[in-house]
C-alpha positions as CSV (number, residue, x, y, z in Angstrom):
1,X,17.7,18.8,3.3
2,X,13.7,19.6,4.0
3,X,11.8,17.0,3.3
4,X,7.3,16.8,2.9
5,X,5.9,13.9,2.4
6,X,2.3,13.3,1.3
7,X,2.2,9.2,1.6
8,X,2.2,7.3,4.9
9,X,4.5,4.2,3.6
10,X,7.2,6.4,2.3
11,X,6.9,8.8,5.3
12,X,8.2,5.5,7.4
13,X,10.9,4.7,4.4
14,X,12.3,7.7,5.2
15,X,13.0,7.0,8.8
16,X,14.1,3.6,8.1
17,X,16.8,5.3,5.5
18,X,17.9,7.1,8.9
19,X,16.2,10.3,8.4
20,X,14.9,12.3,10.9
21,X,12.5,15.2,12.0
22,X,15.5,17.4,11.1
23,X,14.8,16.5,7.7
24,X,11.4,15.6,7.2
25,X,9.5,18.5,8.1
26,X,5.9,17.7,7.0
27,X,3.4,15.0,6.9
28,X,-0.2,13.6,6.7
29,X,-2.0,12.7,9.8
30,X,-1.9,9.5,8.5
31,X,1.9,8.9,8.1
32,X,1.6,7.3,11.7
33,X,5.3,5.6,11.8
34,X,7.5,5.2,13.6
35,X,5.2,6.9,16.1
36,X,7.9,8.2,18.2
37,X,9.3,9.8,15.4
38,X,6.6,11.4,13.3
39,X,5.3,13.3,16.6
40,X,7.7,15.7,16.0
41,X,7.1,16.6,12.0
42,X,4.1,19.2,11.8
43,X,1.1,17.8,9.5
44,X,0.6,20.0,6.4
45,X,-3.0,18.2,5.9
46,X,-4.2,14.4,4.0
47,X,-3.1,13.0,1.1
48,X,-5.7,14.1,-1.3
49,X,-5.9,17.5,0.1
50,X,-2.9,18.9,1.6
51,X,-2.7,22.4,3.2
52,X,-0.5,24.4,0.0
53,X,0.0,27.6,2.5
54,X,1.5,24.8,4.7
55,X,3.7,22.8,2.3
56,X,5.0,26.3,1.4
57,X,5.6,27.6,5.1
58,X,7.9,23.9,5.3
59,X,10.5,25.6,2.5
60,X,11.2,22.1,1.1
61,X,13.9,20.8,-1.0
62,X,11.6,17.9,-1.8
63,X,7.9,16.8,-2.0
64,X,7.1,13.1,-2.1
65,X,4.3,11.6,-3.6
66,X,2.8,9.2,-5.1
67,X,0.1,9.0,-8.4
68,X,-2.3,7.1,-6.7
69,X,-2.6,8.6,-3.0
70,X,-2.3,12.4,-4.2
71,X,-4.0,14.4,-6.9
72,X,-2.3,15.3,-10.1
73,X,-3.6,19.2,-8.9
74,X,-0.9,19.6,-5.8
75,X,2.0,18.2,-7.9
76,X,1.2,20.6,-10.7
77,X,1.2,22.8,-8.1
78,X,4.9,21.8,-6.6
79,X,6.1,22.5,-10.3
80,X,4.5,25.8,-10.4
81,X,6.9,26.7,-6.9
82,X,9.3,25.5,-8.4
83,X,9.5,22.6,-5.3
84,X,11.4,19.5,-6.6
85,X,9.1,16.4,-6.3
86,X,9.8,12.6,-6.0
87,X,6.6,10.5,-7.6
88,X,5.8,7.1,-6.7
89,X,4.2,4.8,-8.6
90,X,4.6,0.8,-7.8
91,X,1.8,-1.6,-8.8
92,X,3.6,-4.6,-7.8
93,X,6.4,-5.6,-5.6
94,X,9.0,-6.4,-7.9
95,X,8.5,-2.6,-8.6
96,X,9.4,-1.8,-5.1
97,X,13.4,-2.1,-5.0
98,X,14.2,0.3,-8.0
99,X,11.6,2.7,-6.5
100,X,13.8,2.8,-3.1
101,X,16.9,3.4,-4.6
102,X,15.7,6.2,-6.2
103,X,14.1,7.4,-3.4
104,X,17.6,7.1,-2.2
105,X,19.1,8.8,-4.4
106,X,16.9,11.7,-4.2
107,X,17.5,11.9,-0.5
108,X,21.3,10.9,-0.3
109,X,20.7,7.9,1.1
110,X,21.8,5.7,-1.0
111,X,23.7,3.0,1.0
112,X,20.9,2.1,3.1
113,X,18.2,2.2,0.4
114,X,20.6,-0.7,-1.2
115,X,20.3,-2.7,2.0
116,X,16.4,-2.3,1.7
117,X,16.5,-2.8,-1.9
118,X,18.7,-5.8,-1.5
119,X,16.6,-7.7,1.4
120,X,13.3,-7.3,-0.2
121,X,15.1,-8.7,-3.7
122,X,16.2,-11.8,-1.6
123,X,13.1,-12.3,-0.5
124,X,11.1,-12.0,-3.7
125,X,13.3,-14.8,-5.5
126,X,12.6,-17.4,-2.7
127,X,10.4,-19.9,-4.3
128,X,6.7,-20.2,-3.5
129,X,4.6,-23.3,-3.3
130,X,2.4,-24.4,-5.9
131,X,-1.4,-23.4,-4.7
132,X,-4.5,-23.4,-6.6
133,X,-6.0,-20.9,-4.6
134,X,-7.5,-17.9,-5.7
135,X,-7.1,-15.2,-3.4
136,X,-9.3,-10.7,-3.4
137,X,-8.5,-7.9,-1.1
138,X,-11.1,-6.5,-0.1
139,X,-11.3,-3.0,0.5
140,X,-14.7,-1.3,1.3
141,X,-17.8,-2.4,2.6
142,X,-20.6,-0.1,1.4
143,X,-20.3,-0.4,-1.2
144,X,-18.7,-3.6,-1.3
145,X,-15.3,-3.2,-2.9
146,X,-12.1,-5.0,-3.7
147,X,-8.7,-4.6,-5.0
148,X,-7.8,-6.6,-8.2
149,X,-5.5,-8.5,-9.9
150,X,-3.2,-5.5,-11.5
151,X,-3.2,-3.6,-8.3
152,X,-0.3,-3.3,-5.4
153,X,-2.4,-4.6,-2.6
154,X,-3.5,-7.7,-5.3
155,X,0.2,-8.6,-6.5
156,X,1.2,-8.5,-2.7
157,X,-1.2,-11.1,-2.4
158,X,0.1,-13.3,-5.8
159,X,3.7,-13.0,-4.2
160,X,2.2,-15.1,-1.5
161,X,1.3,-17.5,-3.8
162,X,-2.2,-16.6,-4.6
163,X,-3.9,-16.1,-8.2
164,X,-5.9,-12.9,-7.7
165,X,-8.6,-12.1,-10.7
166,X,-8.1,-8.9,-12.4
167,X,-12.4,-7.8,-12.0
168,X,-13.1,-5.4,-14.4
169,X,-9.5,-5.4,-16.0
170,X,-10.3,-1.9,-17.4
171,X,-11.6,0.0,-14.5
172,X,-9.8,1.6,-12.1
173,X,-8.4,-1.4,-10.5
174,X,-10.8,-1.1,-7.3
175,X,-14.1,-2.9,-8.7
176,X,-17.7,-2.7,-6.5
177,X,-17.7,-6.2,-6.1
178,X,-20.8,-8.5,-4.4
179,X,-21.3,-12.4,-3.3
180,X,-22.1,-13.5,-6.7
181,X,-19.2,-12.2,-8.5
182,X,-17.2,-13.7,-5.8
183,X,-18.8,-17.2,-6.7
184,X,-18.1,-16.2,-10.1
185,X,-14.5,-16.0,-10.1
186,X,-14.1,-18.9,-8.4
187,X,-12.5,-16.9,-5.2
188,X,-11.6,-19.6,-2.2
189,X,-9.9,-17.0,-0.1
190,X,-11.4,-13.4,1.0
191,X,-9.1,-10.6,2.7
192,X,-11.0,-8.5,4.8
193,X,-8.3,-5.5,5.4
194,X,-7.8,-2.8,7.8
195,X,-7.7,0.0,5.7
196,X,-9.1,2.0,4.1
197,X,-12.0,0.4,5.3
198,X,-11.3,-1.6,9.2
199,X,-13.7,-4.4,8.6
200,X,-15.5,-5.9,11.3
201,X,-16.2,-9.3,12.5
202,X,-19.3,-8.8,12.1
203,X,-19.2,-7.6,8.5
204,X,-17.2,-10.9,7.8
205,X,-19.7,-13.2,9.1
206,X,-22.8,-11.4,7.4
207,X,-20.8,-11.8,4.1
208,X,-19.7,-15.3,4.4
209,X,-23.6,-16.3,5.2
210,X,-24.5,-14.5,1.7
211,X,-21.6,-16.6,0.0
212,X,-23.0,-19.6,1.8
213,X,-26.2,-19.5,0.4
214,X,-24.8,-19.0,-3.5
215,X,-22.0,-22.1,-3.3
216,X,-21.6,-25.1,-1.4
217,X,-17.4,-24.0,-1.1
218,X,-17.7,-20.2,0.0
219,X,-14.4,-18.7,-0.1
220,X,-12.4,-18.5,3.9
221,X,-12.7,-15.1,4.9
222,X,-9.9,-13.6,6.8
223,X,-9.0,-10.5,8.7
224,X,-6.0,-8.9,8.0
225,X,-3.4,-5.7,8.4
226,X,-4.3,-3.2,5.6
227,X,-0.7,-2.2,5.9
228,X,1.0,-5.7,4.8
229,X,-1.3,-5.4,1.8
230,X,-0.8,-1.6,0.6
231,X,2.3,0.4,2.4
232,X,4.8,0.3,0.0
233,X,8.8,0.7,0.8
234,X,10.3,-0.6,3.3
235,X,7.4,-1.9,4.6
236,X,7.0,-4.0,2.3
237,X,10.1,-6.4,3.4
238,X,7.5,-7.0,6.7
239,X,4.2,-7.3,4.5
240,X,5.9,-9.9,2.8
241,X,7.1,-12.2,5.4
242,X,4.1,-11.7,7.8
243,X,2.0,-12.6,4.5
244,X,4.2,-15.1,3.7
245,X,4.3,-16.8,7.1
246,X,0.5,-16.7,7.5
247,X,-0.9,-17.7,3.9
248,X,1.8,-19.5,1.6
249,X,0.5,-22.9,1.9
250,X,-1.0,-24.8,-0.6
């Protein structure tokens, strides 16, 4: 089977079903794991602009995706080939074991995409403690932007035990954001992540001293791995329990 795939996370849920470069013969510069195994699948160009010519040169039996990282434009374009597609779409982690064993079924793997399924099940039915903490990704720093309460990276955050606030519940999901809405909604806990955006110390501190001057309680800012927040798949088994470990507290 020849395999593209257009979305880092799923590009690494391959491997960990036991694929290999045999199979999976394109990629995205940024599907960067495992990196001793993605070295040796050519890149057919990013997720919102793949290289067609390319993706057709790769004869695949299957194009991954996913709705949110790749436009609507290259999987019209798959159907048009005639290429068979698989399309992601999780918004929350409880979303994330049904999308593996299809995945796994799509790629005959369907033994170990039950393990993974299986694991991250487990894990999600362990009880949490009770906090009252209120907890925002935060995405982007100019402009300033975060990921809400109805998004993936947000609900990996409330299955740590966090209440995240859906900002602008009709948007996009991704609201421009600033100190005083922060105050607003009450946020005690700020995650700074590591993509898209790699905040920098720096950045954190400026921010906190707005929020300081607004509230007497400024929300904790913390640095953290963009990747435990938004690579879903098997990777989401390790966001959870490095997130878990780190910030379930009350």
């Amino acid at each position: 089977m020849r395999i593209v795939s257009l979305v880092p996370s799923l590009t690494l849920t391959l491997f960990d079903f036991g694929l290999d470069a045999t199979s999976i013969v394109g990629r995205t510069p940024w599907c960067i794991h495992p990196a001793e195994s993605v070295a040796d699948v050519p890149v057919v160009g990013g997720t919102k602009t793949p290289t067609l010519s390319k993706i057709e040169a790769a004869r695949p039996d299957l194009v991954v995706m996913d709705r949110d990282e790749n436009p609507k434009a290259v999987y019209d374009w798959c159907q048009e080939k005639g290429f068979p597609t698989f399309v992601c779409h999780v918004q929350h982690p409880h979303d994330v074991p049904a999308m593996l064993r299809e995945l796994g079924r799509a790629v005959n793997r369907t033994e170990q995409a039950e393990t993974w399924a299986k694991q991250i099940e487990s894990l999600l039915n362990d009880p949490l403690p009770t906090s009252q903490r209120i907890g925002l990704p935060l995405i982007w720093h100019e402009p300033l932007m975060a990921a809400n309460g109805n998004t993936y990276a947000g609900n990996m955050l409330t299955c740590t035990g966090f209440s995240v606030p859906k900002i602008e519940p009709e948007g996009t999901g991704y609201p421009v954001v600033n100190a005083a809405i922060l105050v607003e909604h009450d946020v005690t806990d700020l995650f700074l992540s590591s993509e898209p955006h790699d905040f920098t110390v720096e950045e954190g501190e400026s921010l906190f001293k707005v929020l300081q001057q607004l509230t007497a309680t400024p929300p904790r800012v913390h640095h953290i791995d963009g990747e435990d927040l938004t690579w879903m798949g098997t990777r989401t088994l390790t966001g959870l329990k490095r997130l878990r470990t780190k910030w379930s507290q009350p």
